[in-house]
Structures are given as structure tokens and as C-alpha cells.
OpenMM code with the backbone's topology and positions (N, CA, C; nanometers):
from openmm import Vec3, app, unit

residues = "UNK UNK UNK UNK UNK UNK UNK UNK UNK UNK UNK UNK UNK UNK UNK UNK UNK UNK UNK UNK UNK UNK UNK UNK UNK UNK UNK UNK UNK UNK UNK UNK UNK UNK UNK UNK UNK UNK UNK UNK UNK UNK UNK UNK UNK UNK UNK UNK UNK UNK UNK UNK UNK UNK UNK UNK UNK UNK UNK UNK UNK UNK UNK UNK UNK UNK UNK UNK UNK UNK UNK UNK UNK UNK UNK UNK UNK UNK UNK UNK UNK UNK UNK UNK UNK UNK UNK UNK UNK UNK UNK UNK UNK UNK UNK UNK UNK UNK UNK UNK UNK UNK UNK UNK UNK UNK UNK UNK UNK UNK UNK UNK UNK UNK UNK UNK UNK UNK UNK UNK UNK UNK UNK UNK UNK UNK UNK UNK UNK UNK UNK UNK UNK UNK".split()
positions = [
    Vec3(0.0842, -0.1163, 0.0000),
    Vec3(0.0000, 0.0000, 0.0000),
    Vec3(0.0894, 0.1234, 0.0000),
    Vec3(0.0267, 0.2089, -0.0893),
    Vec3(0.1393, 0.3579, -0.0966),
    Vec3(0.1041, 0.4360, 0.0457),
    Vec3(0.2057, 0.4865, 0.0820),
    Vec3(0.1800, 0.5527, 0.2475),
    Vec3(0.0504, 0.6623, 0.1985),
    Vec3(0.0305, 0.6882, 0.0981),
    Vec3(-0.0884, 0.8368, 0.0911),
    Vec3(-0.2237, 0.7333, 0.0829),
    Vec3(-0.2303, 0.6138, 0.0941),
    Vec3(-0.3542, 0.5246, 0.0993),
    Vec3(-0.3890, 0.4778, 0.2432),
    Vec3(-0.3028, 0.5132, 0.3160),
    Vec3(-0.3603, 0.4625, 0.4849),
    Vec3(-0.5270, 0.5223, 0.4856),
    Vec3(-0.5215, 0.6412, 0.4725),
    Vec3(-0.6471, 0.7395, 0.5043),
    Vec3(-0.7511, 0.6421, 0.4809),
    Vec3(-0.7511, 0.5735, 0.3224),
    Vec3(-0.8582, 0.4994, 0.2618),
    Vec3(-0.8933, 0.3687, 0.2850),
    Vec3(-0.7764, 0.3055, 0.3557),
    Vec3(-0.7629, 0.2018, 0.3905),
    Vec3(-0.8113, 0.1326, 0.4914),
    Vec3(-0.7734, 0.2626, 0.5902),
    Vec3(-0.7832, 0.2065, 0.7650),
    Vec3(-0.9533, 0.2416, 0.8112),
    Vec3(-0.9515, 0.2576, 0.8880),
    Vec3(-0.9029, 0.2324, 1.0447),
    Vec3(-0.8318, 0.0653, 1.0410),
    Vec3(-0.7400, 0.0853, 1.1111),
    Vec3(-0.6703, -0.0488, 1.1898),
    Vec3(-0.6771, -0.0963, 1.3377),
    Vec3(-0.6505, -0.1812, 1.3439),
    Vec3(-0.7035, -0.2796, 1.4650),
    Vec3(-0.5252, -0.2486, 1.5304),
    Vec3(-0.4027, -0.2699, 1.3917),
    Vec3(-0.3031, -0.3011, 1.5127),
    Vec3(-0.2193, -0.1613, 1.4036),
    Vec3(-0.1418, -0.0691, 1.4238),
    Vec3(-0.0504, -0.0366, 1.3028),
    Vec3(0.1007, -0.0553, 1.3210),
    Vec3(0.1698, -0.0743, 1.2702),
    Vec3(0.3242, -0.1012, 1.2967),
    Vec3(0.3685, 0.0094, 1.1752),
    Vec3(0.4740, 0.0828, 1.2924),
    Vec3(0.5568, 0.1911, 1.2250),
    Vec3(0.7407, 0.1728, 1.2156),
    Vec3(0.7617, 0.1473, 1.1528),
    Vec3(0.8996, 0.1119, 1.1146),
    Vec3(1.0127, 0.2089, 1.0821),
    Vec3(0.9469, 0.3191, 1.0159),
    Vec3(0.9990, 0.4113, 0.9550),
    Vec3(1.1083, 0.4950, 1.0176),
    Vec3(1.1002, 0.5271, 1.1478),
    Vec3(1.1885, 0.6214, 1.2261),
    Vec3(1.1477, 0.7973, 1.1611),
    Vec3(1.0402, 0.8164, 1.1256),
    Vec3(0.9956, 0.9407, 1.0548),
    Vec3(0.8585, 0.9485, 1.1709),
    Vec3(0.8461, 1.1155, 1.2567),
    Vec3(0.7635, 1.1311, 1.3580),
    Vec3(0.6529, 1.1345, 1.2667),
    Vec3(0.6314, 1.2053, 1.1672),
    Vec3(0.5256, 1.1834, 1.0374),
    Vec3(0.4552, 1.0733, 1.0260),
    Vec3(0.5268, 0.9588, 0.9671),
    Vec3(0.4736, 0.8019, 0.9935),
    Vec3(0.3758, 0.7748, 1.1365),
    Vec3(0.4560, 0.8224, 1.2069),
    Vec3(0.4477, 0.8016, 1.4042),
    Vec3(0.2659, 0.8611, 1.3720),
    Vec3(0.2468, 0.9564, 1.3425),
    Vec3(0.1338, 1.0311, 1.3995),
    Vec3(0.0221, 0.9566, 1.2503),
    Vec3(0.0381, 0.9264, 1.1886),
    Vec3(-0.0122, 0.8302, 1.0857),
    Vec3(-0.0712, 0.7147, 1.1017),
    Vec3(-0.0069, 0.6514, 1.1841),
    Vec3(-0.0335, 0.5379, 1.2671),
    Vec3(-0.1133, 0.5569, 1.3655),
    Vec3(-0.0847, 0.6632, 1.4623),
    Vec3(-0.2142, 0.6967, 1.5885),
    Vec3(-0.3359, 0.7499, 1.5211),
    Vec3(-0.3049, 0.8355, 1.3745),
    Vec3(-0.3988, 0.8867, 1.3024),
    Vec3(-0.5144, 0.8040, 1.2635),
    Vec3(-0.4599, 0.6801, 1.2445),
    Vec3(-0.4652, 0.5797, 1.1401),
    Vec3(-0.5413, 0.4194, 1.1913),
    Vec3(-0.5285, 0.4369, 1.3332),
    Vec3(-0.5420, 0.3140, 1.4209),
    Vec3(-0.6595, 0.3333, 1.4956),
    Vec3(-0.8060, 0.2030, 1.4842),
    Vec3(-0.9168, 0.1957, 1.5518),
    Vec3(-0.8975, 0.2368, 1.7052),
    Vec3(-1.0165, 0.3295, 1.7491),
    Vec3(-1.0610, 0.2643, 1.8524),
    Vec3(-1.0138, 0.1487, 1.9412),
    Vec3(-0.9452, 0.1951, 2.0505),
    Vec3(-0.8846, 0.0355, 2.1607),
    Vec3(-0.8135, -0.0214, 2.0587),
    Vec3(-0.7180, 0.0314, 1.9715),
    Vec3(-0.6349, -0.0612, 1.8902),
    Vec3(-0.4967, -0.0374, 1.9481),
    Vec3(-0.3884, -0.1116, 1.8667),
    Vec3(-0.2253, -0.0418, 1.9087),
    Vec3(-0.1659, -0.0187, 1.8353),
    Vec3(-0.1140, 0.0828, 1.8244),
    Vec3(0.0614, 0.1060, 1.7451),
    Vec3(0.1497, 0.0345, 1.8061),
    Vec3(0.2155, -0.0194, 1.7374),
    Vec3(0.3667, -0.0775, 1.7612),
    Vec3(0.4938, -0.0198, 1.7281),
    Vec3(0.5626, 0.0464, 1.8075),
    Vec3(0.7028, 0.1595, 1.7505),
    Vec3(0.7685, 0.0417, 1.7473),
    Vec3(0.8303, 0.0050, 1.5725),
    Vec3(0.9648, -0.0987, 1.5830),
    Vec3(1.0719, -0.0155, 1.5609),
    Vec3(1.0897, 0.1433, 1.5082),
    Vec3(1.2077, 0.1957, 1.4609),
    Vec3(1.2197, 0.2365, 1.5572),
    Vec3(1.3667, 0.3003, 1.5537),
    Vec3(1.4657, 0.4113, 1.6800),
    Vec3(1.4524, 0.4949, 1.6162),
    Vec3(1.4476, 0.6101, 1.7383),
    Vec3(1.4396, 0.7236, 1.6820),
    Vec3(1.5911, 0.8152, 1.7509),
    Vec3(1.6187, 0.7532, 1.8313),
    Vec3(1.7791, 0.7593, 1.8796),
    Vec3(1.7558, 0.9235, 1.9816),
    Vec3(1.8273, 1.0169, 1.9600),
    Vec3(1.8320, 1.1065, 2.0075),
    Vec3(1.7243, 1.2198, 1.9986),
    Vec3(1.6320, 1.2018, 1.8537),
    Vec3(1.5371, 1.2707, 1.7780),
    Vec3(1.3805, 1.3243, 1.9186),
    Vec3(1.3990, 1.3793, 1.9519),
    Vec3(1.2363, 1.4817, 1.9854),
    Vec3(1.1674, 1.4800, 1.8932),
    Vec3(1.0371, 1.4150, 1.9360),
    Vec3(0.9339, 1.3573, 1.8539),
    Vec3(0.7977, 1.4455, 1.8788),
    Vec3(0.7449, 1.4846, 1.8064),
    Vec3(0.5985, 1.5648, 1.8626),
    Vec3(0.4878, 1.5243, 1.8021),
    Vec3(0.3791, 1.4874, 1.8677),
    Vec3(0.2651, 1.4102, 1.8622),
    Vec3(0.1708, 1.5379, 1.8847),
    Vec3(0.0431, 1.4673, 1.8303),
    Vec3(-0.0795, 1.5074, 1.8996),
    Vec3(-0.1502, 1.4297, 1.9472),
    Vec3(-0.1478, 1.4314, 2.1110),
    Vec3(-0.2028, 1.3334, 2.1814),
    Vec3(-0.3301, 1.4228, 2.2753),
    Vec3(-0.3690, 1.5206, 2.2230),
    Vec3(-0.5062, 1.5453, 2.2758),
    Vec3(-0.5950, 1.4557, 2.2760),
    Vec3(-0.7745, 1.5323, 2.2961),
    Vec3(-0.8557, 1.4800, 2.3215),
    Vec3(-0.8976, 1.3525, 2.2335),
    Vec3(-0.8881, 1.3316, 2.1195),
    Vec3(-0.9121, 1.2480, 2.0204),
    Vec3(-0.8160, 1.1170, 2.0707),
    Vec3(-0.7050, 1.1308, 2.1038),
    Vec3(-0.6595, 1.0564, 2.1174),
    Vec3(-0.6672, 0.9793, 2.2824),
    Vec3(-0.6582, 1.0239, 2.3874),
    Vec3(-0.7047, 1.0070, 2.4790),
    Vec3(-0.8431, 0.9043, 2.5141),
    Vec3(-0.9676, 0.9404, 2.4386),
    Vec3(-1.0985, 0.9472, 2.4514),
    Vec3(-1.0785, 0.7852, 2.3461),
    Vec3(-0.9880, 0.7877, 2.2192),
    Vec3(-1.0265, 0.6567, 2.1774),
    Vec3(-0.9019, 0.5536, 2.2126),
    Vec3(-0.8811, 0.5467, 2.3352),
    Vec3(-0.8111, 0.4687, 2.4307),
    Vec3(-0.6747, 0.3342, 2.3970),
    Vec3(-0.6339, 0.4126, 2.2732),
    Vec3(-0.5125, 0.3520, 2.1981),
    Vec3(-0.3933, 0.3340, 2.2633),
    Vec3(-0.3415, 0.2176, 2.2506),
    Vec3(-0.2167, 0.1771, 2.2690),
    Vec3(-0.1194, 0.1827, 2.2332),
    Vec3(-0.0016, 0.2419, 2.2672),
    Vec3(0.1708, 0.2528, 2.2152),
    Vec3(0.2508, 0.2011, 2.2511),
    Vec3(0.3086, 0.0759, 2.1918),
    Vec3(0.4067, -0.0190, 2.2074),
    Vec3(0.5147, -0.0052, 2.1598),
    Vec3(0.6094, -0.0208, 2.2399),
    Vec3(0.7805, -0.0008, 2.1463),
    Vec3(0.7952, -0.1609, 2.1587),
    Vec3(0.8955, -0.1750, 2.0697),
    Vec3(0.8999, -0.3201, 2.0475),
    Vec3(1.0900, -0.3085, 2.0238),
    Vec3(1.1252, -0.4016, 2.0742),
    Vec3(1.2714, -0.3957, 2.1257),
    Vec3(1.3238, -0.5209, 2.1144),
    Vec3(1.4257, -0.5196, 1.9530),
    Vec3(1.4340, -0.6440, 1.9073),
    Vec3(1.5428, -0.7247, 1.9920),
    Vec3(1.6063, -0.6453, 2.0925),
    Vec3(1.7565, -0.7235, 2.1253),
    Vec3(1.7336, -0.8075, 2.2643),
    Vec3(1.6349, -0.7725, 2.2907),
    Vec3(1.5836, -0.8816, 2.4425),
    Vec3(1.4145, -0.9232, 2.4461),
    Vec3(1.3994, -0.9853, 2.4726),
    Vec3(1.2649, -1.0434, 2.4913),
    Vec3(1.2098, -1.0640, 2.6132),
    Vec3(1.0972, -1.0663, 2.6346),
    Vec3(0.9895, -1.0206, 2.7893),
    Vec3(1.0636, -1.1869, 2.8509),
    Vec3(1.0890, -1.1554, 2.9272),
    Vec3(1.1084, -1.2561, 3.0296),
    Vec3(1.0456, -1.3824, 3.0339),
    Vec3(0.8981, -1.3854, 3.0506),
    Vec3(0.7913, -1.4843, 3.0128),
    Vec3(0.8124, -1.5711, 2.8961),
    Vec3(0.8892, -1.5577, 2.8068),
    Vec3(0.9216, -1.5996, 2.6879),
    Vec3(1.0337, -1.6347, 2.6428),
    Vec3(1.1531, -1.5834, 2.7248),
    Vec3(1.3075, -1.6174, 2.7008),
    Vec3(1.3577, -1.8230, 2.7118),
    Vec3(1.2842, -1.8713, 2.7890),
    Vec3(1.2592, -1.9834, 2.8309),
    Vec3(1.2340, -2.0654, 2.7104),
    Vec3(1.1604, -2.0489, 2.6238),
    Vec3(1.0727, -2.0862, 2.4854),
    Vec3(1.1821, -2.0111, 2.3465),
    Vec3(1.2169, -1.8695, 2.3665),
    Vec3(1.2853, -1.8326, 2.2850),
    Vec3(1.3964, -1.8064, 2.2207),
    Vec3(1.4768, -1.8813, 2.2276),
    Vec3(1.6383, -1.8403, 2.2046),
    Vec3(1.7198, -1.7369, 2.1496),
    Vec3(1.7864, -1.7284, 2.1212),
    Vec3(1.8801, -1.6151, 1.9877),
    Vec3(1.8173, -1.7059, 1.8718),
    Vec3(1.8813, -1.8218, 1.9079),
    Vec3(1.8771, -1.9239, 1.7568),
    Vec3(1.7289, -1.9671, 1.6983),
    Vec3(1.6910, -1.9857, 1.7695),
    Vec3(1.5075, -1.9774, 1.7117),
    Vec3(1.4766, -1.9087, 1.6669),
    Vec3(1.5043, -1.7721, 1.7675),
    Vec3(1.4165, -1.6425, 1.6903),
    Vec3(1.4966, -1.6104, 1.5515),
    Vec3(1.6191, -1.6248, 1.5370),
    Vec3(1.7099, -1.5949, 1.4467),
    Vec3(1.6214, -1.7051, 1.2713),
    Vec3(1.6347, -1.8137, 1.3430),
    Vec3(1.5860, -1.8913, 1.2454),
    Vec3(1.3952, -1.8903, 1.1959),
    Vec3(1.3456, -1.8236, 1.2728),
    Vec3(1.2140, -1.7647, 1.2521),
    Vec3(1.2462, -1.6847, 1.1931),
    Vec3(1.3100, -1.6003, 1.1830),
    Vec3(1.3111, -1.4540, 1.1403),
    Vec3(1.3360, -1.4562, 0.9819),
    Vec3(1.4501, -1.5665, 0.9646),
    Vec3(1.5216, -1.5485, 0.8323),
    Vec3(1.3707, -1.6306, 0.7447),
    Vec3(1.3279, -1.7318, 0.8183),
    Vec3(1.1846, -1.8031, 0.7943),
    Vec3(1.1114, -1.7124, 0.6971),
    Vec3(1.0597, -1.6179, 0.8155),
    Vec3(0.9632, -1.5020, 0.7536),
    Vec3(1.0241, -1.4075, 0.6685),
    Vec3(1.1346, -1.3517, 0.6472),
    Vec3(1.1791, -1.2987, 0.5305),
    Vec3(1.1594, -1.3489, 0.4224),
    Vec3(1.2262, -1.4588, 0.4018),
    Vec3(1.2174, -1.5613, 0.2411),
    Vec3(1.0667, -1.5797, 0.2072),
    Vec3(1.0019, -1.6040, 0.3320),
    Vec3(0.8628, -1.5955, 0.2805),
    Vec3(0.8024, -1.4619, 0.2368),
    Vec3(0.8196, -1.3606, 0.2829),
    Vec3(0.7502, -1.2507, 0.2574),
    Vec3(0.8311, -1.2143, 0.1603),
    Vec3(0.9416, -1.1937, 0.0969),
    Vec3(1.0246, -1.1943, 0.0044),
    Vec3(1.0367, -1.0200, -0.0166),
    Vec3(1.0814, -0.9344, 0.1080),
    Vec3(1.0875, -0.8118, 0.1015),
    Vec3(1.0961, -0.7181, -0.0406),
    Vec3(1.1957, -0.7787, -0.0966),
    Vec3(1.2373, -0.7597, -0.2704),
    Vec3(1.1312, -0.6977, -0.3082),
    Vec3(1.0476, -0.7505, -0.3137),
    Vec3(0.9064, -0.7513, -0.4146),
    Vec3(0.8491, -0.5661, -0.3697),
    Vec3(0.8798, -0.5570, -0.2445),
    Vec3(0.8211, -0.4144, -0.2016),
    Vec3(0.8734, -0.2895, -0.2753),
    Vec3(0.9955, -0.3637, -0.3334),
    Vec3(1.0629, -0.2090, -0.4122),
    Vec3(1.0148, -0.1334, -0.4808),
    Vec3(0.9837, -0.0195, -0.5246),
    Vec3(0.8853, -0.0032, -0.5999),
    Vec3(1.0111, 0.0937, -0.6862),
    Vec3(1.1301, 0.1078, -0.6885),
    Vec3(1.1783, 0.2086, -0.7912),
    Vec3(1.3521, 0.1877, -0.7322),
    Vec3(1.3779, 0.1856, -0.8357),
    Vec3(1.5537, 0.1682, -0.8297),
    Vec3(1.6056, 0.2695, -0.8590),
    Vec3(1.6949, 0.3433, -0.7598),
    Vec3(1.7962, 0.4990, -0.8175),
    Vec3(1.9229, 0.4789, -0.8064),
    Vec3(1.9644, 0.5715, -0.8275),
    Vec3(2.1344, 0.5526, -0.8494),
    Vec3(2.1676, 0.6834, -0.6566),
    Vec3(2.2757, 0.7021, -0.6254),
    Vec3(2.2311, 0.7609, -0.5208),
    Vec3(2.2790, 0.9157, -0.5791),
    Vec3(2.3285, 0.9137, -0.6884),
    Vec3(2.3228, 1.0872, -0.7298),
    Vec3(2.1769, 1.1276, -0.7908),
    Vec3(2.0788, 1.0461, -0.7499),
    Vec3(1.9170, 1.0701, -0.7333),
    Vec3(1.8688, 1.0479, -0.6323),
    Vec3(1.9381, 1.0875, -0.5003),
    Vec3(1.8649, 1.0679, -0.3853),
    Vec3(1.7688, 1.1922, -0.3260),
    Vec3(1.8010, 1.2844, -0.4180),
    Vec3(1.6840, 1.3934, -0.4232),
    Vec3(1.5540, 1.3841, -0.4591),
    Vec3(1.5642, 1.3000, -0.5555),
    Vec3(1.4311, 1.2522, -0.6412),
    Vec3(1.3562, 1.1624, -0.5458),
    Vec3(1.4558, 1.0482, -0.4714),
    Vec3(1.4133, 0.9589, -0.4424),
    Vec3(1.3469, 1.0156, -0.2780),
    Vec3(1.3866, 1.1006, -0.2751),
    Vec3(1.2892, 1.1509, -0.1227),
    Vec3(1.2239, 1.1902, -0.1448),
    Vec3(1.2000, 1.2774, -0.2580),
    Vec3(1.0691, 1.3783, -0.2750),
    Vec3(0.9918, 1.3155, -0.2990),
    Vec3(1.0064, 1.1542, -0.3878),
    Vec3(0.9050, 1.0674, -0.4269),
    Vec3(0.8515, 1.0073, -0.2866),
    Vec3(0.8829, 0.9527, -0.1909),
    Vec3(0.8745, 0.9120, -0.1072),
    Vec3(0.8021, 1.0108, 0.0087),
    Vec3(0.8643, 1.1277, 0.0319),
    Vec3(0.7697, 1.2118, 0.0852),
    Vec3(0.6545, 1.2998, 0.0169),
    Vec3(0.6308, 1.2602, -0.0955),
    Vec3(0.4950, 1.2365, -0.2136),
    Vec3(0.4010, 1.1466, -0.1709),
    Vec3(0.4511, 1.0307, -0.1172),
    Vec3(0.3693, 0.9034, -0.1017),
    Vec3(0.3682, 0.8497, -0.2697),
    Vec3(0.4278, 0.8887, -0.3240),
    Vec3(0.4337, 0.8205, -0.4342),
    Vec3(0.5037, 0.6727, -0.4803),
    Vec3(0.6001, 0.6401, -0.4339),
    Vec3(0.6573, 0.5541, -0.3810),
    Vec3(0.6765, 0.4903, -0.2578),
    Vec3(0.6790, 0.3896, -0.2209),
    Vec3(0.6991, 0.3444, -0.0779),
    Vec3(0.7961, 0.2549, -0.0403),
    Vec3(0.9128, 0.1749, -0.1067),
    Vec3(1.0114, 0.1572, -0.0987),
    Vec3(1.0960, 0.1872, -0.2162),
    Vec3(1.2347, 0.2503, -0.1881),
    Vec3(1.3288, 0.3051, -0.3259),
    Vec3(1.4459, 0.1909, -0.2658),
    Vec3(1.5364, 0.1713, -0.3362),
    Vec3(1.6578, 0.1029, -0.3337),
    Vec3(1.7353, 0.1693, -0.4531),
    Vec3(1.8235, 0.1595, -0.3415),
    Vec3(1.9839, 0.2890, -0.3985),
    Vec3(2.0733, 0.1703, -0.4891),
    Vec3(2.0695, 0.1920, -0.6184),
    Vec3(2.1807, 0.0872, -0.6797),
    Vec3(2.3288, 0.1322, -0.6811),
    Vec3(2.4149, 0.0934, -0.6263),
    Vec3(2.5500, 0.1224, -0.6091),
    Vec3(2.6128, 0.0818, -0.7257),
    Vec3(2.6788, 0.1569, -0.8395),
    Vec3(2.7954, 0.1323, -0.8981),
    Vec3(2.9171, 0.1572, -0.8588),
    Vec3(2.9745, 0.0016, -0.9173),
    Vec3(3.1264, 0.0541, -0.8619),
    Vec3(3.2574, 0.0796, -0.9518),
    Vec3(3.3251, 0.1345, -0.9283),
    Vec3(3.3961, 0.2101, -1.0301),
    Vec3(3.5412, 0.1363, -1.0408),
    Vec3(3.5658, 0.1111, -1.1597),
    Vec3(3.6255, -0.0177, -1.2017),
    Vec3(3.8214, 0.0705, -1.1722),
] * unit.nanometer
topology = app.Topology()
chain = topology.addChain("A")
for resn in residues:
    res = topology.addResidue(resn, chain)
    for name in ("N", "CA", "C"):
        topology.addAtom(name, app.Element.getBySymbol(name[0]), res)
């Protein structure tokens, strides 16, 4: 889905934001039912983030989850290993076959293009092709 199609799409039950863009962030709370949750998987590292968490948001009693890939809830470490989760993980990649999401290949002396497209919503994944110089 192109990021300018959430509007038409949603409401959502769960949204997961990946992006590390506060934009995305408020898209997702924008974007997410009633008693539903966001899930923060990106870092945002040092970055001040600004929301609107007024009345709208308050009143439809949404959830914000950070999700924190390098340790796991306690309740679950028992069941979950490095090596499991590791081997789940690579599991669900090959299956979902990320590739396929690309939607446009640039060179990176078009990385101008390739943001403006992206903060267009016109695109929703770019991949930078590296040449290398013989």
C-alpha cells in the first residue's frame, strides 16, 4: 500500500511503524481503531518527537508499544532463544520476500528525487543501486 492510501484504507485494529519518521508516528495513531495499538519498531535515537495526543486521542483509548528487538519479555526467554528467533526470522523474510516491495531503483546521485518521491507518497520503498567504479 502507498503511504498516501492509509487514510482509505484504515481504520486499523493493530498499526506497525517502522519508519523512524515522527510523520509516519502520527499516521499510525492517526490511522489506528478505537482500543487498537501502534507498535514503535524503529529508533528514533536522540530525535524529539511531537505528537498530537489530545482529546481524540485520549478518549479513543489507543495503545503505544515499542517493540525492542535485542531482548525479549522474560515470560518468553525460556521458549525463545537467539537461535530460534534468528531462524524464525530469516523463515519469515524468504517468505515474505521483502524484494518484491521495491517499488523504484535509483542511483544515489538521485537521492533527491528519491525523497521527494517518497515524501509524495508516491513511492513506498526506493533502493539505492551502487555502482562501482572499475
Amino acid at each position: 500500500m502507498k503511504p498516501n492510501a492509509a487514510a482509505l484504507a484504515g481504520p486499523f485494529d493493530v498499526s506497525i511503524e517502522v519508519s523512524g519518521n515522527p510523520r509516519a508516528l502520527q499516521s499510525a495513531i492517526d490511522h489506528t481503531s478505537n482500543n487498537g495499538r501502534i507498535i514503535v519498531g524503529s529508533w528514533y535515537g536522540d530525535t524529539d518527537v511531537t505528537l498530537k495526543l489530545g482529546i481524540d486521542f485520549h478518549r479513543s483509548d489507543k495503545q503505544i508499544q515499542a517493540s525492542q528487538v535485542s531482548t525479549i519479555t522474560p515470560a518468553l526467554s525460556g521458549l525463545w532463544n537467539k537461535d530460534r528467533r534468528f531462524a524464525l526470522t530469516w523463515a519469515l523474510v524468504k517468505s515474505l520476500q521483502p524484494s518484491k516491495l521495491i517499488t523504484k531503483r535509483l542511483t544515489l546521485n538521485e537521492a533527491q528525487q528519491a525523497y521527494e518521491l517518497l515524501d509524495e507518497g508516491g513511492e513506498i520503498a526506493i533502493c539505492f543501486v551502487y555502482q562501482q567504479k572499475n
